[in-house]
C-alpha positions as CSV (number, residue, x, y, z in Angstrom):
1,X,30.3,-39.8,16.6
2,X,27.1,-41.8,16.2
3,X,24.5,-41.1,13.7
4,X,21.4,-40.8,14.6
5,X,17.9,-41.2,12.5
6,X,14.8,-38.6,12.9
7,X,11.9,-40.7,13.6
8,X,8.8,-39.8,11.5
9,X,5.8,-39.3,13.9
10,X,2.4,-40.5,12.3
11,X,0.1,-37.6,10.9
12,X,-3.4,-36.8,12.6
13,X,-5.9,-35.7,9.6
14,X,-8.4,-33.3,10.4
15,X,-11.7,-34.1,9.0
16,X,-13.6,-31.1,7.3
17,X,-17.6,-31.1,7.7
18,X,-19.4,-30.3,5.0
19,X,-21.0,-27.3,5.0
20,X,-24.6,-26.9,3.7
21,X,-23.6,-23.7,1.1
22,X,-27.1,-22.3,1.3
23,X,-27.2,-22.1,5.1
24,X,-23.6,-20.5,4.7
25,X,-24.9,-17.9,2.4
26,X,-27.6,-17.6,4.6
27,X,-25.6,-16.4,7.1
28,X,-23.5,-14.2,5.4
29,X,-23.5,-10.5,5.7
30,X,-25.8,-9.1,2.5
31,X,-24.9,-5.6,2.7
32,X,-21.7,-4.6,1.0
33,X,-19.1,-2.5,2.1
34,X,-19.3,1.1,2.7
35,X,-18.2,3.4,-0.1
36,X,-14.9,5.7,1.1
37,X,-17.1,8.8,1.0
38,X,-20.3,7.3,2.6
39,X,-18.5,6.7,6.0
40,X,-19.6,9.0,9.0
41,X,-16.4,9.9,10.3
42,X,-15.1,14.2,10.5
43,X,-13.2,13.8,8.2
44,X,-13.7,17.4,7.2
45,X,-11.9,18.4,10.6
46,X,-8.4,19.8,9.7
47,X,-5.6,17.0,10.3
48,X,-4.4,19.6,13.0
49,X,-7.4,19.1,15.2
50,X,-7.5,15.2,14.8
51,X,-4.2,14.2,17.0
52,X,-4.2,10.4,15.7
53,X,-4.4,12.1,11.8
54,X,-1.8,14.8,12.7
55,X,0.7,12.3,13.5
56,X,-0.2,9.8,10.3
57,X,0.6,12.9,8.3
58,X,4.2,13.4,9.8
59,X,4.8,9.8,9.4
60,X,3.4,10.2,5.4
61,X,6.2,13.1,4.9
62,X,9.0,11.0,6.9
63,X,8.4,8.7,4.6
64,X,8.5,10.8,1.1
65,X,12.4,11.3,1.4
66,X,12.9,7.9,1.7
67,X,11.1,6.7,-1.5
68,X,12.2,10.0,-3.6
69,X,15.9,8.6,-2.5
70,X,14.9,4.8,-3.3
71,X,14.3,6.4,-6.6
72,X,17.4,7.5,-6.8
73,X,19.1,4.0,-7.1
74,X,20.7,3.9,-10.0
75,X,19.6,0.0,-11.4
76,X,16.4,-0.5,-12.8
77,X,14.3,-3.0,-10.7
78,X,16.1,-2.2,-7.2
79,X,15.0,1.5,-7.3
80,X,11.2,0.3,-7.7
81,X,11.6,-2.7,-5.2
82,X,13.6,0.3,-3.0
83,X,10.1,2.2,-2.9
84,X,7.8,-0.4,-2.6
85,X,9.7,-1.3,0.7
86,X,9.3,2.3,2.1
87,X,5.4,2.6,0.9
88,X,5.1,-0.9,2.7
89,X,6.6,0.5,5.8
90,X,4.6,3.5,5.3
91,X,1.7,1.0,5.2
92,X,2.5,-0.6,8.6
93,X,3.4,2.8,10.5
94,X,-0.3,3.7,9.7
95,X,-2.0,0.4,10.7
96,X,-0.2,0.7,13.7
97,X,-1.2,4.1,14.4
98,X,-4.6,3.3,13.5
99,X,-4.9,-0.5,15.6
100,X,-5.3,-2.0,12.5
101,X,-3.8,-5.5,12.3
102,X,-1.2,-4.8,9.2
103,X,-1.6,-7.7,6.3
104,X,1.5,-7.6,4.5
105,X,0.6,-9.4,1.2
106,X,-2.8,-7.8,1.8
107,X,-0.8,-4.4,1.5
108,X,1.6,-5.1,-1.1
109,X,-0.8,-6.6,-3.7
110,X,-3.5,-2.7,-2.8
111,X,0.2,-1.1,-2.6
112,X,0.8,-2.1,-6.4
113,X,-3.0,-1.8,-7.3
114,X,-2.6,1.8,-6.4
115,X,0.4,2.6,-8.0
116,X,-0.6,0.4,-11.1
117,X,-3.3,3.2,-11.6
118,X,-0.5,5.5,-12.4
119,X,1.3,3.2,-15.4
120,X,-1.8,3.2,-16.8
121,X,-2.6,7.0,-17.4
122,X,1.3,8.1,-17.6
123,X,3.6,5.6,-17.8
124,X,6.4,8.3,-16.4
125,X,7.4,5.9,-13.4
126,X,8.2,2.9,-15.2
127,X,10.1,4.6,-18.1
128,X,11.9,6.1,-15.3
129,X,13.6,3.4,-14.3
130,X,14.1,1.3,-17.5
131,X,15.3,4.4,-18.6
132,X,18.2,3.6,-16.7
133,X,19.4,0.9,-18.7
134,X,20.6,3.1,-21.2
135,X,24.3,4.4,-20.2
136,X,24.5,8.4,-19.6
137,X,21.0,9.9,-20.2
138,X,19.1,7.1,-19.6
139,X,20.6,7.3,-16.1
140,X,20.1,11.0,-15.6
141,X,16.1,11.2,-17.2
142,X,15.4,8.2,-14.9
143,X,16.8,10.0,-11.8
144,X,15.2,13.2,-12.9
145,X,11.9,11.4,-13.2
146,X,11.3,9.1,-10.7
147,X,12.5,10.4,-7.1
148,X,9.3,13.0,-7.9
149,X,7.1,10.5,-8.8
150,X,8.1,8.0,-5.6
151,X,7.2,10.9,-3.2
152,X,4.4,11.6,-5.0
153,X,2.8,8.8,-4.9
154,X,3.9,7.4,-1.5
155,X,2.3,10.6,-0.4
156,X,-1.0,9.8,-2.1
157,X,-0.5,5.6,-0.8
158,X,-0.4,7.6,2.6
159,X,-3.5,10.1,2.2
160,X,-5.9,7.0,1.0
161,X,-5.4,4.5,4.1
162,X,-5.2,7.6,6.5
163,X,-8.7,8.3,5.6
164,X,-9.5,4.8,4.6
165,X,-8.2,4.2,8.5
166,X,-9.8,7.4,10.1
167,X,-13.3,5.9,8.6
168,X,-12.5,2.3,10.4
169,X,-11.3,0.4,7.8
170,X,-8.7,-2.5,7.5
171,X,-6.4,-3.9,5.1
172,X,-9.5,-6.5,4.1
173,X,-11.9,-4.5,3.5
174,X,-10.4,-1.8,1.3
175,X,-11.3,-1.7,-2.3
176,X,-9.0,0.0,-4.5
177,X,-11.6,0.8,-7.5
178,X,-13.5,2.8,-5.1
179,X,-10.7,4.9,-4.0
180,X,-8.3,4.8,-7.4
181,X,-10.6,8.8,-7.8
182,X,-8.7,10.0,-4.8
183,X,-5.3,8.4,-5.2
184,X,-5.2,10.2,-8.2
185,X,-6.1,13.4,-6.9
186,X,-4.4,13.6,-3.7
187,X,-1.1,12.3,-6.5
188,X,-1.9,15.4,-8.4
189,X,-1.7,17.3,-4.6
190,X,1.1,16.0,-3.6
191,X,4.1,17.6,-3.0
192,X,7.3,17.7,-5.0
């Protein structure tokens, strides 16, 4: 059996331009991005009578078992990772429905923006699941808490990029702060 070498093959460097930054900035789009609520879409339709919004919403409830069950896994750490996989899925079912090219660091780090917005005003879901660290009642509180609180707020991750997607938007140009208002609310709305 012979041993053979790899040969190392010499490296071509690119060479960057420099770029006059004022003639960039020149160039660059001044107006911002429209607000959630400013877009001109029908968005006051019934889901029924938009087909593409109709079937976003059946994917959004497929998708509520699956997290309320991830919540159900009984070690701390896996149950959360367990639902951020299904709201990331949740994620890419919609961009697909929508023809929007899905980001998937893009919609992991607004996935846990999102949800982050929830620790903050009740820290329910996280005391859920360390909760679970303590033998016996630990275990049951945290499976009392946080299957309702996965569902809930996969089903509010799902309301926000349907209508963030039904106004044309993208994983780029969504800005959490603007819609943290109606996560909350459609969280409060969701079912349980």
């Amino acid at each position: 059996m012979a041993i053979t070498r790899s040969v190392k093959k010499p490296r071509t460097r690119t060479v960057v331009e420099p770029v006059d930054a004022e003639a960039f900035i020149a160039a660059a789009d001044p107006s911002p991005p429209a607000p959630l609520a400013s877009v001109s879409v029908d968005l006051e339709r019934p889901v029924s009578e938009r087909p593409r919004a109709a079937k976003a919403m059946e994917s959004i409830r497929r998708h509520m078992p699956w997290a309320a069950g991830a919540g159900l896994v009984p070690l701390p750490g896996v149950d959360l990772a367990g639902i951020a996989v299904v709201q990331l899925h949740l994620m890419a079912d919609l961009a697909d429905q929508y023809d929007v090219p899905f980001k998937r660091d893009a919609a992991k780090s607004l996935a846990a923006t999102l949800m982050a917005t929830l620790l903050e005003h009740g820290a329910a879901g996280g005391i859920g699941s360390l909760a679970k660290m303590v033998p016996g009642v630990g275990t049951l509180l945290g499976l009392a808490v946080l299957p309702g609180l996965a569902a809930a707020g996969t089903y509010a991750l799902g309301r926000v990029f349907l209508m963030h997607f039904e106004s044309g938007g993208t994983f780029l140009d969504f800005d959490p702060a603007k819609a943290e208002a109606y996560f909350r609310a459609e969280f409060d709305k969701a079912p349980r």
